[in-house]
C-alpha positions as CSV (number, residue, x, y, z in Angstrom):
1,X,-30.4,0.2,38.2
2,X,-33.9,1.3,37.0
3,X,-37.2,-1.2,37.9
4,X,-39.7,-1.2,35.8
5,X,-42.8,-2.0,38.3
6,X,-44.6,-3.8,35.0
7,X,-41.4,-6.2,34.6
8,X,-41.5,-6.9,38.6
9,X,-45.5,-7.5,38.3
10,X,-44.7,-10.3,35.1
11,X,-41.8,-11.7,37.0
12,X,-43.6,-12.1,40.0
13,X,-46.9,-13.6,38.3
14,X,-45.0,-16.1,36.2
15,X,-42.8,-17.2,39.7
16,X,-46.7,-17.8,41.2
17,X,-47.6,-19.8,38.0
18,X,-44.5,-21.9,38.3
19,X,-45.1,-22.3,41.5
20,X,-48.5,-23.8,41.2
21,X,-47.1,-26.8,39.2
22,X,-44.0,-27.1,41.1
23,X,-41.7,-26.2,38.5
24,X,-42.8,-29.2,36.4
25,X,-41.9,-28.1,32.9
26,X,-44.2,-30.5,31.3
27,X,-46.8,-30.0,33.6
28,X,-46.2,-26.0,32.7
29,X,-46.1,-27.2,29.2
30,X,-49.5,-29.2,29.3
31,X,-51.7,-26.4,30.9
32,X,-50.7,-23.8,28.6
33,X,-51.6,-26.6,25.5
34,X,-54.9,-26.9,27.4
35,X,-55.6,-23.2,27.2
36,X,-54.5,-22.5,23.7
37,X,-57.4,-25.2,22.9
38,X,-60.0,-24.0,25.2
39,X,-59.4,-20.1,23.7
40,X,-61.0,-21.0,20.8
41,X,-59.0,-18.7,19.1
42,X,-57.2,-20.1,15.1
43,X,-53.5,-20.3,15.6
44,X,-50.9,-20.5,13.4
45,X,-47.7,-22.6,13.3
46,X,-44.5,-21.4,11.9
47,X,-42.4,-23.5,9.6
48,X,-39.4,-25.2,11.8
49,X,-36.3,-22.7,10.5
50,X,-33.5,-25.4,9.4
51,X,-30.1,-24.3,9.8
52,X,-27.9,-24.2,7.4
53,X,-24.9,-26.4,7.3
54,X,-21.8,-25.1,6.9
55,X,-18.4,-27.1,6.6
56,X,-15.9,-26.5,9.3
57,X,-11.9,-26.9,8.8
58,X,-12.7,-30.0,11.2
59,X,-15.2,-31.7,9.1
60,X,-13.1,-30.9,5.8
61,X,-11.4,-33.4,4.2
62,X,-8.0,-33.8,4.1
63,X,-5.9,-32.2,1.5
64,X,-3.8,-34.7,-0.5
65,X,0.0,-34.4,0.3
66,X,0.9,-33.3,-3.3
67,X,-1.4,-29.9,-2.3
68,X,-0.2,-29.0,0.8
């Protein structure tokens, strides 16, 4: 199977940054909210997508005797 020495170089970085917080995902989570702020840079927020809802035959109402 081909490597791709970039892929190996992101994979092994982001194990190192995991690492550092001990695989704390909210710890993970904080620092990169603390850099987002201190890059000074504008970001943007996307709308949350909602999904639609679709009925499925196990939601559906029963169908009156008469119908079946």
């Amino acid at each position: 199977m081909y490597q791709d020495e970039i892929v190996e170089q992101i994979h092994k970085e982001r194990e190192k940054y995991a690492q550092s917080f001990n695989y704390d995902l909210n710890a993970i989570f904080e620092d990169l909210q603390q850099k987002e702020i201190k890059s000074g840079h504008k970001l943007s927020q996307l709308p949350i997508k909602r999904q639609l809802k679709t009925k499925s035959p196990q939601n559906s109402p029963e169908k009156p005797a008469s119908l079946k």
